[in-house]
GUVEXTOR-531621 format. One record per residue: residue number from 0; residue in one letter; chain; x, y, z of N, C-alpha, C in turn. Coordinates in nm, 3 decimals, decimal comma. Example, Ala and Ser with C-alpha at 12.3 -4.5 7.8 and 13.67 -1.06 7.14 Angstrom:
// residues 2
<node kemi="0" numar="A" mardo="A" n_X="1,319" n_Y="-0,569" n_Z="0,780" ca_X="1,230" ca_Y="-0,450" ca_Z="0,780" c_X="1,320" c_Y="-0,330" c_Z="0,780"/>
<node kemi="1" numar="S" mardo="A" n_X="1,285" n_Y="-0,225" n_Z="0,708" ca_X="1,367" ca_Y="-0,106" ca_Z="0,714" c_X="1,290" c_Y="0,003" c_Z="0,787"/>
// end
This chain:
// residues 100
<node kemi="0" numar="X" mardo="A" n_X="-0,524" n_Y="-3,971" n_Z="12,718" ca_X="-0,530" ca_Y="-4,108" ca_Z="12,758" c_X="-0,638" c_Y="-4,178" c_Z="12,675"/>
<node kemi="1" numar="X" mardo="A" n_X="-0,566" n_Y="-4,271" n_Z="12,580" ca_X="-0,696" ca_Y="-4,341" ca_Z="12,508" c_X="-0,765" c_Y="-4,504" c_Z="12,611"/>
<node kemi="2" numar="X" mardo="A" n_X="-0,878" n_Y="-4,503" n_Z="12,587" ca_X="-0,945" ca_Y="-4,616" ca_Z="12,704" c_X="-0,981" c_Y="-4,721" c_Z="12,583"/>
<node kemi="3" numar="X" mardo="A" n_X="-0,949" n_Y="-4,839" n_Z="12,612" ca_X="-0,995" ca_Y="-4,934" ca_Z="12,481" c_X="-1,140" c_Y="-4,978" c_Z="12,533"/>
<node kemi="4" numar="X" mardo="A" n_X="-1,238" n_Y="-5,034" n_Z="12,475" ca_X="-1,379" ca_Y="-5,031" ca_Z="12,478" c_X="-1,365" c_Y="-5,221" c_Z="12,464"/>
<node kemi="5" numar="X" mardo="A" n_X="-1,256" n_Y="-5,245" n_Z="12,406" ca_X="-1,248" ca_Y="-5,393" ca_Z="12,340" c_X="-1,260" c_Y="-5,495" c_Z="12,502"/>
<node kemi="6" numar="X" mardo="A" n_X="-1,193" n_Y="-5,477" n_Z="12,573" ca_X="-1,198" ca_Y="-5,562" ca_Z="12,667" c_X="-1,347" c_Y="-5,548" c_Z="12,760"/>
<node kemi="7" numar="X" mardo="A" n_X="-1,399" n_Y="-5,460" n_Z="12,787" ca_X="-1,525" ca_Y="-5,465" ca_Z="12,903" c_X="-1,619" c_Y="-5,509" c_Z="12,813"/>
<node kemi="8" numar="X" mardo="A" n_X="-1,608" n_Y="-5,509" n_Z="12,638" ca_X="-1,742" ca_Y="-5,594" ca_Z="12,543" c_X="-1,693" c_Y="-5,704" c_Z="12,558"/>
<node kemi="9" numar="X" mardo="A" n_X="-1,563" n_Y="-5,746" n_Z="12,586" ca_X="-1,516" ca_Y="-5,896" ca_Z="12,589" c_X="-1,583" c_Y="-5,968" c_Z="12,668"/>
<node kemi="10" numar="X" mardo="A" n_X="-1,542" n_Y="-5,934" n_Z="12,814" ca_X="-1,579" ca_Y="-5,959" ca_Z="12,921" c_X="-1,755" c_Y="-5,969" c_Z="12,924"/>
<node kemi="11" numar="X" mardo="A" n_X="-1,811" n_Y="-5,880" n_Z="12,886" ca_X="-1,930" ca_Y="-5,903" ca_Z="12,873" c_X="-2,022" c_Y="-5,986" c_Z="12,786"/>
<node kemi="12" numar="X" mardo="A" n_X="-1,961" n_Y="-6,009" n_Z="12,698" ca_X="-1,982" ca_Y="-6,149" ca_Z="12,602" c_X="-1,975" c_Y="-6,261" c_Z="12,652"/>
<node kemi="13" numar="X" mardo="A" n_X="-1,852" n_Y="-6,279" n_Z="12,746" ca_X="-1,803" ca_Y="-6,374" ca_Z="12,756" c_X="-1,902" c_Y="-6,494" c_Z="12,878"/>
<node kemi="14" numar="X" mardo="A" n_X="-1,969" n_Y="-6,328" n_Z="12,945" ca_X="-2,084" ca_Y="-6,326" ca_Z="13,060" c_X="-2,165" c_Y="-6,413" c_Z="13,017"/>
<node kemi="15" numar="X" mardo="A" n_X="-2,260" n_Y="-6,389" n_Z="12,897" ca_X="-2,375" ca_Y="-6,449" ca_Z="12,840" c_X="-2,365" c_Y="-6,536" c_Z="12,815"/>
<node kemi="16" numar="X" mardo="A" n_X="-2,251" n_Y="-6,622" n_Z="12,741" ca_X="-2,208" ca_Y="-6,763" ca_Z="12,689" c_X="-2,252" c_Y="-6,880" c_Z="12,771"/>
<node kemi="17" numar="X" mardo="A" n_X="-2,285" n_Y="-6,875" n_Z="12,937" ca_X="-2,310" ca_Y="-6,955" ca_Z="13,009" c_X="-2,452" c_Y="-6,930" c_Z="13,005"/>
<node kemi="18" numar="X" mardo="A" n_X="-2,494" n_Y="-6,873" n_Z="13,025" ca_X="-2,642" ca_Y="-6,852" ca_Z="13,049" c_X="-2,724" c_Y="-6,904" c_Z="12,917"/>
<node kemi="19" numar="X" mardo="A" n_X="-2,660" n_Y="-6,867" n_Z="12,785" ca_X="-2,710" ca_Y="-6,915" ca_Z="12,652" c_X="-2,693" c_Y="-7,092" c_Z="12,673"/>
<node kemi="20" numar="X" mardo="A" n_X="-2,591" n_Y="-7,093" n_Z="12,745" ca_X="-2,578" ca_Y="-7,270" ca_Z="12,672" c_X="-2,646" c_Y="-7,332" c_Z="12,791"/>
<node kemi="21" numar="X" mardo="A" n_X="-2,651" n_Y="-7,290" n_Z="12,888" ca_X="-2,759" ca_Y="-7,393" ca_Z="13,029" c_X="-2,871" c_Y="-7,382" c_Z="12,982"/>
<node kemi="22" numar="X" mardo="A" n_X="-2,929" n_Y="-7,316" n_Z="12,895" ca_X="-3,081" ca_Y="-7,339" ca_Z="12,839" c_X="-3,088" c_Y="-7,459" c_Z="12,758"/>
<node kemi="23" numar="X" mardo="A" n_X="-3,148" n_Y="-7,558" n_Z="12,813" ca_X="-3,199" ca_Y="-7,704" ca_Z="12,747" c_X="-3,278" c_Y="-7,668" c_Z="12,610"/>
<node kemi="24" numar="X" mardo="A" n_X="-3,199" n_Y="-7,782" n_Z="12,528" ca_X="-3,295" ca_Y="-7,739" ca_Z="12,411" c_X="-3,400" c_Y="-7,806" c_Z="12,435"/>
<node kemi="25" numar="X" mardo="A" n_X="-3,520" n_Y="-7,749" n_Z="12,340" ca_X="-3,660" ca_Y="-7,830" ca_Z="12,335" c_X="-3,668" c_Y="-7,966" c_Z="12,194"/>
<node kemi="26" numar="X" mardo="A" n_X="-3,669" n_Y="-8,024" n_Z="12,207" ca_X="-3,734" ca_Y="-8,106" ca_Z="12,092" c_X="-3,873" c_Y="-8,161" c_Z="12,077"/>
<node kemi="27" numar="X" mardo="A" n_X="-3,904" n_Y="-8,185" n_Z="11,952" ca_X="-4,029" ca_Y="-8,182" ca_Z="11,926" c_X="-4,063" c_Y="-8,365" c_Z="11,935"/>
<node kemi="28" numar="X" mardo="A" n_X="-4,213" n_Y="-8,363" n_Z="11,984" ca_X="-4,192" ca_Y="-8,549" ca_Z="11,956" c_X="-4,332" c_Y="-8,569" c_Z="11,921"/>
<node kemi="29" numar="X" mardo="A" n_X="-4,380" n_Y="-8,713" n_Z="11,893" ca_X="-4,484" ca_Y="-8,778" ca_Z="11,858" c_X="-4,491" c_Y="-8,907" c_Z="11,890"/>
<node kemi="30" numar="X" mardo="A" n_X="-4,435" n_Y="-8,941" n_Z="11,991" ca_X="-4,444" ca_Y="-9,054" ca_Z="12,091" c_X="-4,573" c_Y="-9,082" c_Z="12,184"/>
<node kemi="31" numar="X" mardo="A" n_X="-4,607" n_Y="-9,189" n_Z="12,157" ca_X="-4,735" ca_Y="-9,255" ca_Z="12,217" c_X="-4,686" c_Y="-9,315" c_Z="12,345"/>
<node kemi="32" numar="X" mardo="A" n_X="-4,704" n_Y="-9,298" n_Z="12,498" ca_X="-4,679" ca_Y="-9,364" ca_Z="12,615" c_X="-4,802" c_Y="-9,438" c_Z="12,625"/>
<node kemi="33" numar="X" mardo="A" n_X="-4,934" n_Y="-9,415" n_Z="12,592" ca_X="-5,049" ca_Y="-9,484" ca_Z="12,607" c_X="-5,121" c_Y="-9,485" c_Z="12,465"/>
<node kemi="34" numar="X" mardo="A" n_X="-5,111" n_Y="-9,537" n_Z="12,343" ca_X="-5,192" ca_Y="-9,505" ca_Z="12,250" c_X="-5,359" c_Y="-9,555" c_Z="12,255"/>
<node kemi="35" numar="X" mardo="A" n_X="-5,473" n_Y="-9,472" n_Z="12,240" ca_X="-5,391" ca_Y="-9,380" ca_Z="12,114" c_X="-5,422" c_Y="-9,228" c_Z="12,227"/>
<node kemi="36" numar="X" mardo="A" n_X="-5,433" n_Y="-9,283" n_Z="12,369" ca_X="-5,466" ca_Y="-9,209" ca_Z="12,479" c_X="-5,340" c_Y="-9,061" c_Z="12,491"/>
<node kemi="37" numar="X" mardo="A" n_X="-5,219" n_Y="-9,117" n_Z="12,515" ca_X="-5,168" ca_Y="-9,047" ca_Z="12,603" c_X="-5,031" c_Y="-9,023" c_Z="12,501"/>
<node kemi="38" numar="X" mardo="A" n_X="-5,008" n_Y="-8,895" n_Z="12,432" ca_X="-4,894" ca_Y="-8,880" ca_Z="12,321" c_X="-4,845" c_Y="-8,754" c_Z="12,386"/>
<node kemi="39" numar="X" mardo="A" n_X="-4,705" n_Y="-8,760" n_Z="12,381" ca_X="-4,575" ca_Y="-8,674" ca_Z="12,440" c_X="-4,516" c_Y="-8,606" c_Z="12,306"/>
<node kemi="40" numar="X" mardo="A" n_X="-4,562" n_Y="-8,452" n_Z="12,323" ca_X="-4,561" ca_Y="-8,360" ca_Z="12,220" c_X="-4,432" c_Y="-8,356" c_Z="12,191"/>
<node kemi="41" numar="X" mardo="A" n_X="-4,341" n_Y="-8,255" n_Z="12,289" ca_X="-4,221" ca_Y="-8,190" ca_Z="12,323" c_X="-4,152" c_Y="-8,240" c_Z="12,464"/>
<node kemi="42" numar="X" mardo="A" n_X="-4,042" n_Y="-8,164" n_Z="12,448" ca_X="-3,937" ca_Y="-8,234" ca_Z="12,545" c_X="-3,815" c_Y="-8,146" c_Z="12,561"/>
<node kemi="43" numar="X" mardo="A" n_X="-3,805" n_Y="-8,071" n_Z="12,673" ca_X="-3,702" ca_Y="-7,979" ca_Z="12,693" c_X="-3,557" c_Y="-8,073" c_Z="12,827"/>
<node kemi="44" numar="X" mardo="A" n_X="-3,448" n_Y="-8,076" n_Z="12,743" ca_X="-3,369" ca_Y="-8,119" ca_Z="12,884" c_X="-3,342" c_Y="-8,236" c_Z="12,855"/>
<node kemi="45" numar="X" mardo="A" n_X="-3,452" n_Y="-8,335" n_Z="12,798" ca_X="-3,488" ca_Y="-8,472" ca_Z="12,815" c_X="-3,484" c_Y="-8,522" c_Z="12,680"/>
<node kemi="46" numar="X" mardo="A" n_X="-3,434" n_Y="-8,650" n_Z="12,607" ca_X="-3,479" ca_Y="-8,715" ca_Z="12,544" c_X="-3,681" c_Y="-8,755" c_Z="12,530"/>
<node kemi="47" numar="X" mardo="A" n_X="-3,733" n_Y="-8,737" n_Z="12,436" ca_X="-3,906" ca_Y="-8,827" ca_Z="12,395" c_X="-3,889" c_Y="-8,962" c_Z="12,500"/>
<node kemi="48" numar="X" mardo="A" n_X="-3,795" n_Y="-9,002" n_Z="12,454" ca_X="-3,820" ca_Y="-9,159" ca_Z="12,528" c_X="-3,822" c_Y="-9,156" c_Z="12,676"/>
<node kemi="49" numar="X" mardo="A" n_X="-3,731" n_Y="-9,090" n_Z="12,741" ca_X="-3,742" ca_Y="-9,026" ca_Z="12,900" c_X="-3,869" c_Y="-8,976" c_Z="12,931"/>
<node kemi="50" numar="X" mardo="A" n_X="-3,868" n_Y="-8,894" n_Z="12,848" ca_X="-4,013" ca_Y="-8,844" ca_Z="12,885" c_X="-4,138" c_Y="-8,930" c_Z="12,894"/>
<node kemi="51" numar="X" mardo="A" n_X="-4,146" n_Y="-9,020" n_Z="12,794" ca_X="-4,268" ca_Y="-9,143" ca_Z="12,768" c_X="-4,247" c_Y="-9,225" c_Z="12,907"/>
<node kemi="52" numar="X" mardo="A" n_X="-4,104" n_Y="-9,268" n_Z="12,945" ca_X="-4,104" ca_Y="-9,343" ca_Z="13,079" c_X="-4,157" c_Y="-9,297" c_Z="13,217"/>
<node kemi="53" numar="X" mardo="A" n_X="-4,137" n_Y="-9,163" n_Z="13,221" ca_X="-4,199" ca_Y="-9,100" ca_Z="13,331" c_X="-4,335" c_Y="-9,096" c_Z="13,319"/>
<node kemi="54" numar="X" mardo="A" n_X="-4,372" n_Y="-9,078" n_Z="13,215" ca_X="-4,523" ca_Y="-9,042" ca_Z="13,200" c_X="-4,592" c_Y="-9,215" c_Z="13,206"/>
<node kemi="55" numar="X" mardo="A" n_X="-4,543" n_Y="-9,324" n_Z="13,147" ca_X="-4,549" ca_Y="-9,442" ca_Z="13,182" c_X="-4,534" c_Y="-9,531" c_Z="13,343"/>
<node kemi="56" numar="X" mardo="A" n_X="-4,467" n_Y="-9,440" n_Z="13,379" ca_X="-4,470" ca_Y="-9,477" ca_Z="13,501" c_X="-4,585" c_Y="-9,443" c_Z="13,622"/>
<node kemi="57" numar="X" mardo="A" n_X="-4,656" n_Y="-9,315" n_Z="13,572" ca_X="-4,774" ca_Y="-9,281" ca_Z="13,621" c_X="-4,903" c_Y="-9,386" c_Z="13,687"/>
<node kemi="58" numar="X" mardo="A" n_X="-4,942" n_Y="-9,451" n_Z="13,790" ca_X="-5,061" ca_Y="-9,526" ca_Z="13,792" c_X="-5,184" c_Y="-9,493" c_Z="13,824"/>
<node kemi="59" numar="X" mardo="A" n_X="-5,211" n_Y="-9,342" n_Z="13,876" ca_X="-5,286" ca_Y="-9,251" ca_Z="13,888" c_X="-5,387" c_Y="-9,171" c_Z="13,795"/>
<node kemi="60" numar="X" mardo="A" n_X="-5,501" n_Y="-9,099" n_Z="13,804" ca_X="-5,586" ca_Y="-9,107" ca_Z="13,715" c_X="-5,515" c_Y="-8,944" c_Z="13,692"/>
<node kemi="61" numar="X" mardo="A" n_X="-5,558" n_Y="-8,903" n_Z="13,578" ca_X="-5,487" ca_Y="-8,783" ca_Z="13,495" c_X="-5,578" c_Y="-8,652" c_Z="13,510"/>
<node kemi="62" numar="X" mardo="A" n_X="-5,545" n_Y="-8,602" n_Z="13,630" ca_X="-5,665" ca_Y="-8,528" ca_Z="13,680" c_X="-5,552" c_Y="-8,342" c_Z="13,706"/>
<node kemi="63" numar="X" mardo="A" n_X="-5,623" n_Y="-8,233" n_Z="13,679" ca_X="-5,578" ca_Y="-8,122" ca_Z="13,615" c_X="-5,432" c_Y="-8,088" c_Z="13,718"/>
<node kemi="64" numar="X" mardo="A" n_X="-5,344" n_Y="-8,135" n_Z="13,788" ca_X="-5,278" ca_Y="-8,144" ca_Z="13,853" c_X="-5,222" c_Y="-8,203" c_Z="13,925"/>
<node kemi="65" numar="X" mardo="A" n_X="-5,128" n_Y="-8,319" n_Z="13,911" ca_X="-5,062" ca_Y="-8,421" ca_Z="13,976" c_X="-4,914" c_Y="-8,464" c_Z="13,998"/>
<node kemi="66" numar="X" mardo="A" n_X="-4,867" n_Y="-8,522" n_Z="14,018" ca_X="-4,708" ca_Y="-8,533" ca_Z="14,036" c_X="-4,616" c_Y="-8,676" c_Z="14,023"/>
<node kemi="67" numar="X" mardo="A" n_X="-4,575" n_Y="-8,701" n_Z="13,923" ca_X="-4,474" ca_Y="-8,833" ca_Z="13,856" c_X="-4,348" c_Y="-8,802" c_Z="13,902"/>
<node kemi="68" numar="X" mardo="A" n_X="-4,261" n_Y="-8,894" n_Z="13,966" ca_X="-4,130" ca_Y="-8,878" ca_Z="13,987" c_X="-4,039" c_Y="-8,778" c_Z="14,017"/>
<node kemi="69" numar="X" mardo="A" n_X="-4,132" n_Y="-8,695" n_Z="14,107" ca_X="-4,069" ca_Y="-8,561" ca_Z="14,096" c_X="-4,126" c_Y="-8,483" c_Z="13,986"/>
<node kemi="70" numar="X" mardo="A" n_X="-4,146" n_Y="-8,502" n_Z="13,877" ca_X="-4,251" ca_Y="-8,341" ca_Z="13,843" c_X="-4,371" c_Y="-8,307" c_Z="13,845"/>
<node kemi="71" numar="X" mardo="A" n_X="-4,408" n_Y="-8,220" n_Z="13,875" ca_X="-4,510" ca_Y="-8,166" ca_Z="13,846" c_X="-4,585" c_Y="-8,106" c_Z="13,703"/>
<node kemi="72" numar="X" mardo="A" n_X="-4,670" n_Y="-8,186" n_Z="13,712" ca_X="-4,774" ca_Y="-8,182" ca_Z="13,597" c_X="-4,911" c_Y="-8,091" c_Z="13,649"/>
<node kemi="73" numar="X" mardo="A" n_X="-4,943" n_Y="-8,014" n_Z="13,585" ca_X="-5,035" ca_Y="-7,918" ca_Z="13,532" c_X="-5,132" c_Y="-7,915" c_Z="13,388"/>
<node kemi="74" numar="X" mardo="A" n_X="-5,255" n_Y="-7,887" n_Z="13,380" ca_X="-5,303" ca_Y="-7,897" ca_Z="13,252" c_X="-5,296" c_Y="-7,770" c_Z="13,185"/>
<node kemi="75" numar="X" mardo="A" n_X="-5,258" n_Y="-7,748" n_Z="13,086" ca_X="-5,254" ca_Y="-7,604" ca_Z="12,988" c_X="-5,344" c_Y="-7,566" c_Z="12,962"/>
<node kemi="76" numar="X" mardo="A" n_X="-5,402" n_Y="-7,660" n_Z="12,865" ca_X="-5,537" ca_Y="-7,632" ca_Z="12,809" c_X="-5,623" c_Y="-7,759" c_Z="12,767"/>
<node kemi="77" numar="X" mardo="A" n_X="-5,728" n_Y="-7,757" n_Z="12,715" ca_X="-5,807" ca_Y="-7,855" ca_Z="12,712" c_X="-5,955" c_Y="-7,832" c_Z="12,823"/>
<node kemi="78" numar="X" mardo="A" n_X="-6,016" n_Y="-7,926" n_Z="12,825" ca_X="-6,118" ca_Y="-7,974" ca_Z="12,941" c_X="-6,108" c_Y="-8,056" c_Z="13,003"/>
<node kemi="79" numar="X" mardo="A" n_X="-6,230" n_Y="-8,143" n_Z="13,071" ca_X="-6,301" ca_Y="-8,259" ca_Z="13,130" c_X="-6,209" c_Y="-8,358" c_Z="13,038"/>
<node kemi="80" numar="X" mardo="A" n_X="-6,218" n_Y="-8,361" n_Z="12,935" ca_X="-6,193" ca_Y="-8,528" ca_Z="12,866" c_X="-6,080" c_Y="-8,550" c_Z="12,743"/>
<node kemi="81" numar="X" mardo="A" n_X="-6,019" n_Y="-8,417" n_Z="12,781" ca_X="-5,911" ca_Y="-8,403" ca_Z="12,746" c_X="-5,826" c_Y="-8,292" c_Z="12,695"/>
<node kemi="82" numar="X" mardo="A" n_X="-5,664" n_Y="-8,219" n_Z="12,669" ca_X="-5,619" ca_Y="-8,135" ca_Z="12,617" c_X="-5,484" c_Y="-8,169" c_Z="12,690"/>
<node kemi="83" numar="X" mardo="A" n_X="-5,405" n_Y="-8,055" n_Z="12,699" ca_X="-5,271" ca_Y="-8,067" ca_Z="12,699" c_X="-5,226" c_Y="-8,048" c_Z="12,835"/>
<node kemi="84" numar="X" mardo="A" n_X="-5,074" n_Y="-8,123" n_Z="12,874" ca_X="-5,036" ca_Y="-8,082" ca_Z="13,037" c_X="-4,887" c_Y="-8,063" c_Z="13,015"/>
<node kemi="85" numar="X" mardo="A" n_X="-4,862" n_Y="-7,996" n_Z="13,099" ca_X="-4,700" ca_Y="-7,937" ca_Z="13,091" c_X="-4,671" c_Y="-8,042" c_Z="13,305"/>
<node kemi="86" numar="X" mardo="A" n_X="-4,528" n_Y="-8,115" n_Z="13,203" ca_X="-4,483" ca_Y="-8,120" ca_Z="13,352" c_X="-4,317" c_Y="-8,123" c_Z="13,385"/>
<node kemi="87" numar="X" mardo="A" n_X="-4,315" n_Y="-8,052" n_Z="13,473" ca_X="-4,162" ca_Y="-7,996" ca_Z="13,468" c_X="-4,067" c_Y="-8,057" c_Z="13,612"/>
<node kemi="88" numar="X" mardo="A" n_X="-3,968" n_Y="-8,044" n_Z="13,638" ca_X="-3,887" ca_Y="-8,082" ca_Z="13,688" c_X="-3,729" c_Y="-8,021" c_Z="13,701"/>
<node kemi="89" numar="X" mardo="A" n_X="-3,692" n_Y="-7,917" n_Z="13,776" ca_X="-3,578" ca_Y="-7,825" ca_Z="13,744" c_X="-3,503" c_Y="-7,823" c_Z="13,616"/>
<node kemi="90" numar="X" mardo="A" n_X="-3,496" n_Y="-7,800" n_Z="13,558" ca_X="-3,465" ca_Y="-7,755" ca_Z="13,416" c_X="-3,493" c_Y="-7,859" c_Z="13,328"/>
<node kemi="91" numar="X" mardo="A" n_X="-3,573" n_Y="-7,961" n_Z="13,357" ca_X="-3,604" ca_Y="-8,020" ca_Z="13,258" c_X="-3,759" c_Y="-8,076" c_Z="13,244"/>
<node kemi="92" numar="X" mardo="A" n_X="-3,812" n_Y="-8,041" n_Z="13,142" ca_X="-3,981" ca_Y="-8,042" ca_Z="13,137" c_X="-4,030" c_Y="-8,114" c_Z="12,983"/>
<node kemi="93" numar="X" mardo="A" n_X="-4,170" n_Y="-8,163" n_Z="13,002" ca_X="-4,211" ca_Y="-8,251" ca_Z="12,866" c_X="-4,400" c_Y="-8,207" c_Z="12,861"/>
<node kemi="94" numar="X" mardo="A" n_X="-4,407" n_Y="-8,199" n_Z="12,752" ca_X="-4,534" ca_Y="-8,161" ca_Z="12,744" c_X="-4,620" c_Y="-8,262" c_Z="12,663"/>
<node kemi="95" numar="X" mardo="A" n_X="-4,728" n_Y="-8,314" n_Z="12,751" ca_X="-4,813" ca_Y="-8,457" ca_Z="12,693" c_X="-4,964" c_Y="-8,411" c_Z="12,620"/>
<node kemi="96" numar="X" mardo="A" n_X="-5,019" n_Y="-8,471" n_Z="12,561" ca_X="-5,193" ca_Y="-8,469" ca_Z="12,526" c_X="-5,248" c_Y="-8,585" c_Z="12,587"/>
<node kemi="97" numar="X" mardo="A" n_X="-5,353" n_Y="-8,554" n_Z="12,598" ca_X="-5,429" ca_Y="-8,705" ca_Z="12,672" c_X="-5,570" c_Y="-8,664" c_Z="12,622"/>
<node kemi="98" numar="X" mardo="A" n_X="-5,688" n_Y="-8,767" n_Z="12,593" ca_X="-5,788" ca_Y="-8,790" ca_Z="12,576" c_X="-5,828" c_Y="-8,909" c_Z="12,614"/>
<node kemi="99" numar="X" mardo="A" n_X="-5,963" n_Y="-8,893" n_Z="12,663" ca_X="-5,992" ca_Y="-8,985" ca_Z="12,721" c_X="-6,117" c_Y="-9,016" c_Z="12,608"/>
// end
């Protein structure tokens, strides 16, 4: 009895194809929401410009953990007076710099 191998690699290929493509791509940006304060690096999920609006929409002071429209923002790295914050939102997230 020969067993073909071709169909259960099929099937299992065919597995991954979803999981590869629901991953948001990232793009890279250099968009100013506050110049020359507040510039929006990257952008997963989201258009730069989405991202600048949310972060524009902020009226709150930019302190190592806070929350815009539903995401949550965190600081990466940096200090006191400035460095980088990641803020995310179910599969879709943007990463800002700020200096003060």
């Amino acid at each position: 009895m020969k067993i073909s191998l071709s169909l259960p690699l099929g099937v299992a290929v065919l597995a991954l194809v979803p999981a590869a493509a629901a991953q948001a791509k990232v793009v890279d940006c250099s968009t100013y929401s506050d110049y020359p304060n507040t510039k929006i690096s990257s952008a997963r999920g989201m258009s730069c410009a989405a991202a600048v609006k949310v972060i524009k929409s902020y009226r709150g002071d930019i302190s190592r953990t806070f929350k815009v429209q539903g995401f949550a923002c965190g600081q990466v790295s940096g200090g006191q007076y400035g460095g980088q914050w990641r803020c995310a939102k179910d599969a879709r997230a943007f990463r800002f710099e700020f200096k003060d």
